[in-house]
C-alpha positions as CSV (number, residue, x, y, z in Angstrom):
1,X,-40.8,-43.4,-10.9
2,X,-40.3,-39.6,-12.3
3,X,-40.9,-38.2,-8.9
4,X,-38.3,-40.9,-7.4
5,X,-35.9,-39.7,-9.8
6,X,-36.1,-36.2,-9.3
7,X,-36.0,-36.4,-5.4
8,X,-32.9,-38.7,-5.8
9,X,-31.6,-35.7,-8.2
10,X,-32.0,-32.6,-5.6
11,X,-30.6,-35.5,-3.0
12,X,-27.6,-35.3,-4.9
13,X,-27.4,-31.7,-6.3
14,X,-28.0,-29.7,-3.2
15,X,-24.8,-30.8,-1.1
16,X,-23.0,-30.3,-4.1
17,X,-24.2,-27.1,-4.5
18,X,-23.4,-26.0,-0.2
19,X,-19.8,-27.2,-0.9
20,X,-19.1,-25.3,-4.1
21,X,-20.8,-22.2,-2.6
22,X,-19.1,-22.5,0.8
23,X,-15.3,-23.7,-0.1
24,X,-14.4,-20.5,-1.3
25,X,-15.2,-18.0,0.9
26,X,-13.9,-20.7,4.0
27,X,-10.2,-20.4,1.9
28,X,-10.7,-16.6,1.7
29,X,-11.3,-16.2,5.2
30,X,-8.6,-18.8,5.8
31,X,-5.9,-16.6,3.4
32,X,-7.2,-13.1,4.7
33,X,-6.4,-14.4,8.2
34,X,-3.2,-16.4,8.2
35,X,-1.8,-15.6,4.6
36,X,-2.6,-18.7,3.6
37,X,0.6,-19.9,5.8
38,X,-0.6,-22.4,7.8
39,X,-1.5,-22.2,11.5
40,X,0.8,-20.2,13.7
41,X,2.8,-22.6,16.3
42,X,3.7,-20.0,18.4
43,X,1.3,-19.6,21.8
44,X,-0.4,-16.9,22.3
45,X,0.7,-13.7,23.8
46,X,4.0,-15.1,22.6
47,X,6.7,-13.0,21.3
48,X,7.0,-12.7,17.6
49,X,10.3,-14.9,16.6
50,X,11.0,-13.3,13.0
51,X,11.9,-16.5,11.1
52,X,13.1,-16.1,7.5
53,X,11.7,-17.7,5.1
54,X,13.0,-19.1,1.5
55,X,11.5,-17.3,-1.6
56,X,12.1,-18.3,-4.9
57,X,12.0,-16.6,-7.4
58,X,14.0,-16.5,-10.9
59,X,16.9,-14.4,-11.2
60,X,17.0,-13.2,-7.2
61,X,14.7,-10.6,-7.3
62,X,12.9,-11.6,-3.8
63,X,16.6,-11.4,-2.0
64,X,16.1,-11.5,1.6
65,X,18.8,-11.4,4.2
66,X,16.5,-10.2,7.1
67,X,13.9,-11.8,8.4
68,X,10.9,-12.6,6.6
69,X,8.5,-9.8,5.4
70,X,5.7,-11.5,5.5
71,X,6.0,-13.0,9.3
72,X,6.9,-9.1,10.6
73,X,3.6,-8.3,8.8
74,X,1.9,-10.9,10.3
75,X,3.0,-10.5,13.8
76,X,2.8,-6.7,13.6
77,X,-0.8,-6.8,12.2
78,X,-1.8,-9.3,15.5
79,X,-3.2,-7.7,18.7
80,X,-1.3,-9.8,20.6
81,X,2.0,-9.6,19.1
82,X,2.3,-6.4,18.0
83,X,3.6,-4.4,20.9
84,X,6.4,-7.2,21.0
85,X,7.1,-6.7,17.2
86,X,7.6,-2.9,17.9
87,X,9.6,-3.9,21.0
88,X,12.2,-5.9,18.7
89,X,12.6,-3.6,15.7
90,X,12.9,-0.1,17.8
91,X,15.3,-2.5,20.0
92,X,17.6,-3.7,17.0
93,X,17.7,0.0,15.7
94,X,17.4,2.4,18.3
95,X,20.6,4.1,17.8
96,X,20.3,4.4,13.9
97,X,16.5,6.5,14.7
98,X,18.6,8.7,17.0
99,X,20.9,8.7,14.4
100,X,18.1,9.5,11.7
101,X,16.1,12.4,13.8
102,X,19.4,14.4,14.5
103,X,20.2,14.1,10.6
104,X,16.7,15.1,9.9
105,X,16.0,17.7,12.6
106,X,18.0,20.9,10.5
107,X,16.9,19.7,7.2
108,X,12.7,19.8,8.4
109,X,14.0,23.1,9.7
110,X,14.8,24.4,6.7
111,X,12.6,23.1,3.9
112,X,9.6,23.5,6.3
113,X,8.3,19.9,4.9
114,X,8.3,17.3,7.3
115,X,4.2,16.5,7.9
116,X,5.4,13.1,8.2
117,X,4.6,12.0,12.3
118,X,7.8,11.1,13.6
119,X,6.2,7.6,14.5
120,X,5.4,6.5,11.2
121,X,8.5,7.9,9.6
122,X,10.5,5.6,12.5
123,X,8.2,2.3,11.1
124,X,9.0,3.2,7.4
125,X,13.0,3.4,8.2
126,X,12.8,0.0,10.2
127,X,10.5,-1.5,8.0
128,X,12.7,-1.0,5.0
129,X,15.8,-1.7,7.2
130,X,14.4,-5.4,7.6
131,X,13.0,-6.0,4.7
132,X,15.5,-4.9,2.2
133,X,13.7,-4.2,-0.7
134,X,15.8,-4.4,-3.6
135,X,13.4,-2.0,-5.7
136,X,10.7,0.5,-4.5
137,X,8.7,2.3,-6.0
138,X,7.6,6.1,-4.2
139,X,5.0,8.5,-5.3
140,X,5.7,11.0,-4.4
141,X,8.5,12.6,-2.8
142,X,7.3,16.1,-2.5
143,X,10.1,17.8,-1.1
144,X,11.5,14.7,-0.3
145,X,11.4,14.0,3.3
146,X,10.3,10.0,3.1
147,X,12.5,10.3,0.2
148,X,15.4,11.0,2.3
149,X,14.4,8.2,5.1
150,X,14.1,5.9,2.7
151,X,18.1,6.6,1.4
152,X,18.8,6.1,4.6
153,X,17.3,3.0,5.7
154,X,18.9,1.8,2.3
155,X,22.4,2.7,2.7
156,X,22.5,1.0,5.8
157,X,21.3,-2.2,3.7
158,X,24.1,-1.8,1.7
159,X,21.2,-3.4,-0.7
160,X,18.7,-1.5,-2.6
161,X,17.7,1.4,-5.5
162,X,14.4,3.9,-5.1
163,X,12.2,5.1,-8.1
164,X,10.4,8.0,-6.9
165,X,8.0,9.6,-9.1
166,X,6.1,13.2,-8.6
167,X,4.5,15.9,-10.7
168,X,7.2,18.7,-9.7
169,X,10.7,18.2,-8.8
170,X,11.0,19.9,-5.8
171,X,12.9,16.5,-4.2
172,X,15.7,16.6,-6.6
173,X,16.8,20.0,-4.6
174,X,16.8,18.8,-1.5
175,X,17.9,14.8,-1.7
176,X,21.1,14.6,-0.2
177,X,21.4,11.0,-0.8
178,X,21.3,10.3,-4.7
179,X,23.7,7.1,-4.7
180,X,20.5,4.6,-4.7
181,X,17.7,7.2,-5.9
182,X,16.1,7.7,-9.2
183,X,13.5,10.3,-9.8
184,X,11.3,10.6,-12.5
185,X,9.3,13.9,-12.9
186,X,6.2,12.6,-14.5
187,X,2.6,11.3,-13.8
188,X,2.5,8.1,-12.6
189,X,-1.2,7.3,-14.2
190,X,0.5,8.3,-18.0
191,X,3.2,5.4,-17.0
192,X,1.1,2.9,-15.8
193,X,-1.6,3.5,-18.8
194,X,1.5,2.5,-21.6
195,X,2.8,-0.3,-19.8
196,X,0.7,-2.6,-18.2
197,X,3.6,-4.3,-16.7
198,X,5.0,-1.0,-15.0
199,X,4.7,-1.7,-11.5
200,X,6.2,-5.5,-12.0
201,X,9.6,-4.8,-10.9
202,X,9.0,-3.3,-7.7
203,X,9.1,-5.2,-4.3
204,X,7.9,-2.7,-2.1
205,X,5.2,0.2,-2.5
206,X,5.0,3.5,-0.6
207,X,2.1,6.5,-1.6
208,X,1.9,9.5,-0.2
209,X,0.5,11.5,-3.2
210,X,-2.7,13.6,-4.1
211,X,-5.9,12.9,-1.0
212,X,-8.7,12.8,-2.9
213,X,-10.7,9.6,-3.6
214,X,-10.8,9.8,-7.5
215,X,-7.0,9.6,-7.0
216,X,-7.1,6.9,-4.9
217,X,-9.6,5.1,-6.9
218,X,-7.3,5.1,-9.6
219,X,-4.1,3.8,-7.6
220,X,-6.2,0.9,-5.8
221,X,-7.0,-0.3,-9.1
222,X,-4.7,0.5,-11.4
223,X,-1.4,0.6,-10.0
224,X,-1.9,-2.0,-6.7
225,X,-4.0,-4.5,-9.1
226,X,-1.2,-6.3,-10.5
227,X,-0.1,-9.7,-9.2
228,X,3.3,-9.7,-7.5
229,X,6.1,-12.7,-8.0
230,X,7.2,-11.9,-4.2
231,X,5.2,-10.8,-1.2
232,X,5.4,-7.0,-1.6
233,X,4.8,-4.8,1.4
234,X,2.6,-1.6,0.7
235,X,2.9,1.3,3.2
236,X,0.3,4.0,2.1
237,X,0.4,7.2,4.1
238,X,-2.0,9.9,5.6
239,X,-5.4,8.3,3.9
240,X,-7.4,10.3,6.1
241,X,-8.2,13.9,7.6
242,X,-10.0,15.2,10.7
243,X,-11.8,11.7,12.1
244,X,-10.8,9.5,8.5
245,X,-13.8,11.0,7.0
246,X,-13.5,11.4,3.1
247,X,-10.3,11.7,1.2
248,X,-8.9,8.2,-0.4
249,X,-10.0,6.5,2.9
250,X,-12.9,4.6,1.7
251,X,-11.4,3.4,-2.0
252,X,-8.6,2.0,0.3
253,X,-10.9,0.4,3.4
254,X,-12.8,-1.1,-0.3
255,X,-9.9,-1.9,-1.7
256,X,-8.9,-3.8,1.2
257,X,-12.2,-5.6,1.6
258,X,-12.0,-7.5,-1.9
259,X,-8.4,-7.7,-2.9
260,X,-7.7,-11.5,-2.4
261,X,-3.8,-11.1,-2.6
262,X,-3.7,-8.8,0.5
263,X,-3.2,-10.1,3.7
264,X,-1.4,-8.4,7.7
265,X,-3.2,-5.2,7.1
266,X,-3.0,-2.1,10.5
267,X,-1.9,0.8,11.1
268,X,-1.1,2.8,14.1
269,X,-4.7,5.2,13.8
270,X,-6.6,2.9,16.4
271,X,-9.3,5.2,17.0
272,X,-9.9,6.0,13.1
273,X,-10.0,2.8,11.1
274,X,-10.6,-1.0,11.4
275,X,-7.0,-2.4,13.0
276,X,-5.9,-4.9,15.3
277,X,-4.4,-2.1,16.7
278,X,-7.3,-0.5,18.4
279,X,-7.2,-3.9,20.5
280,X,-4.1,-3.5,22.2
281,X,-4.4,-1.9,25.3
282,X,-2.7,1.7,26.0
283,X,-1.0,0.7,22.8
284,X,0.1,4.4,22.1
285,X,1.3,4.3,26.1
286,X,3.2,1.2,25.6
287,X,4.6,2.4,22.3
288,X,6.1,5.5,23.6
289,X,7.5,3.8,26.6
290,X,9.6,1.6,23.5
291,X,10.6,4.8,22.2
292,X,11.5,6.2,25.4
293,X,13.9,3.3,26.3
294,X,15.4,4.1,23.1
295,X,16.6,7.9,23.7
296,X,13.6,8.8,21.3
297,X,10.7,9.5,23.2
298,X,8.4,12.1,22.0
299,X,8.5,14.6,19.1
300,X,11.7,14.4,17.9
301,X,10.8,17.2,14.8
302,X,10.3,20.9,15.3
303,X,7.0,20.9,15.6
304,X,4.4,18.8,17.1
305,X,3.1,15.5,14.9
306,X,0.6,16.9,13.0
307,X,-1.7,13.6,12.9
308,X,-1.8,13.1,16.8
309,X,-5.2,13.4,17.9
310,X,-7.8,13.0,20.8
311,X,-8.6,9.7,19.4
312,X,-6.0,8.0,19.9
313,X,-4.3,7.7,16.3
314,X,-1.3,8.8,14.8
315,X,-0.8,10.3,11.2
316,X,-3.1,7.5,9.6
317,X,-0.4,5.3,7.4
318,X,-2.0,2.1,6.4
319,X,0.5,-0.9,5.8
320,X,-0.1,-4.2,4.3
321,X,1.4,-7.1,2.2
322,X,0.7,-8.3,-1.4
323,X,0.9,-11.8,-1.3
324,X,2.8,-13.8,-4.4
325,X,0.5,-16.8,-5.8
C-alpha cells in the first residue's frame, strides 16, 4: 500500500513539475519574439502597415500621433520587413534628410565632430520624427552633433523637450537649437545613485557616452533597469570597435539576453553582431538604393563614415524597445 501511494504521488508530481518548469521560458520566448502582441496577421514578405496603437497611460505622457513605436520596431527588427520599413520612413522624409545634411554639412566642418555615420544619424532623425517622444533623455552630447539632430527631428514634431547630460559642456557652444533642449553638465551615475526614480520620466533613450565595459556595465543595470509606464525605444550608439570586440559590446549583447522587458532588438552592423539584419540580402545594397532615390545617396558628411567596414556594418548603433507591463 506505501509503495502504491508513493507511485501514485510521483504520478502526480512530475507533470506538475514539466509545466511549471516549462510555462515560463515558452512565454519568454513567446514575449522576446512578438512582444507579447499576439501573432502578426500580416503575410509574409508583406510590407510593414504602421498601425497606431492606443496607450494609456495617466496624465498623457505616452502621446502618440504617429504610428505606433512599437510596430516600427517590430517590423524594422524582422528580416523580412525591414528593407520595406526603411523604404517607408526614408520615403515620408526624404526631403527633411536633405534638408538635415545641408544644415549639418558647415557645422561638422567646423567643429570637426561628426563620427556619427550619416546612416544612423538619418534612422535617429526619422525614428524620433515618428515616434514623437515627448521626453528623452541623451548622454551625452559631446559637442553636440546627435544633439543637434535630435532638435531637429523635434521641431518638426512641433512636440517634444531633450535632457542631455555630459561631463563637459562643450554642446552648450555649439547647439543652435535650444527652444526644446535642456542640458545638464553633470554625471549621470551621481543622478541616478540619489534618485532611484531618475530615469522615470523619459520615453525615449539614446547613449553615446564613455566605450568601456565597466561603463556600460553600469548603464545596462543601473540606468536601463527600471520598468517603463510606456514602451520606450532605446537607440545606443557605436558599442563596438574594430570587428565588436571589447568595449561595452558584451554587457549590452548580456544585457540583451536576460532583460525580459526588451523586445524588436537590430542594428544595421550585420557582419558584427547577432541581427535580423545580417539576414536580409544585399541589405546595405538595397539600403543605399532607398537613399539614392531620395537625393541622399552616399556620404553626405565631409568625410567618409568612419564605421563602414569590410564586413558589411555600419557604425554599430544598437536599437531596441522597453516594453511597459
Amino acid at each position: 500500500m506505501e509503495r502504491l501511494r508513493y507511485f501514485w504521488f510521483l504520478l502526480f508530481l512530475v507533470p506538475l513539475l514539466m509545466m511549471l518548469l516549462t510555462t515560463p521560458w515558452t512565454l519568454l520566448s513567446k514575449s522576446f519574439n512578438d512582444g507579447g502582441s499576439g501573432d502578426d496577421p500580416r503575410p509574409s514578405g508583406a510590407t510593414p502597415e504602421f498601425r497606431s496603437l492606443p496607450t494609456h497611460v495617466a496624465g498623457g505622457r505616452c502621446r502618440r500621433n504617429g504610428p505606433s513605436q512599437l510596430n516600427i520596431a517590430k517590423a524594422l527588427a524582422d528580416s523580412e520587413t525591414t528593407m520595406g520599413a526603411l523604404a517607408q520612413l526614408y520615403g515620408a522624409h526624404g526631403a527633411e534628410l536633405r534638408a538635415l545634411h545641408e544644415k549639418m554639412r558647415p557645422w561638422c566642418e567646423k567643429t570637426k565632430s561628426c563620427k556619427f555615420c550619416d546612416r544612423e544619424v538619418e534612422l535617429l532623425y526619422m525614428l524620433v520624427r515618428v515616434w514623437k517622444p515627448k521626453h528623452m533623455f541623451e548622454m551625452a552630447p559631446n559637442r553636440g552633433y546627435s544633439t543637434s539632430v535630435i532638435l531637429e527631428a523635434m521641431e518638426r514634431n512641433e512636440y517634444g523637450h531633450l535632457d542631455s547630460f555630459d561631463l563637459h559642456n562643450a554642446s552648450v557652444q555649439f547647439v543652435e537649437n535650444k527652444g526644446r533642449w535642456n542640458f545638464t553638465l553633470a554625471n549621470v551615475m551621481d543622478l541616478t545613485a540619489a534618485n532611484s526614480s531618475f530615469m522615470k520620466p523619459y520615453d525615449m533613450i539614446f547613449i553615446d557616452a564613455l566605450h568601456e565595459q565597466a561603463f556600460s556595465k553600469w548603464y545596462t543595470h543601473d540606468l536601463l533597469s527600471h520598468a517603463v509606464d510606456c514602451d520606450t525605444p532605446v537607440i545606443i550608439h557605436d558599442i563596438c570597435a574594430a570587428e565588436c570586440g571589447g568595449r561595452e559590446s558584451m554587457q549590452v549583447y548580456q544585457y540583451l539576453a536576460f532583460a525580459a522587458d526588451v523586445v524588436a532588438t537590430w542594428t544595421l552592423a550585420g557582419g558584427m553582431m547577432p541581427t535580423p539584419w545580417a539576414a536580409v540580402k544585399n541589405g546595405c545594397a538595397k539600403l543605399e538604393e532607398i537613399r539614392a532615390a531620395q537625393g541622399i545617396g552616399g556620404n553626405q558628411k565631409n568625410f567618409k563614415c568612419l564605421g563602414q567596414r569590410k564586413s558589411g556594418g555600419i557604425d554599430p548603433s544598437i536599437f531596441f524597445v522597453k516594453v511597459a507591463a
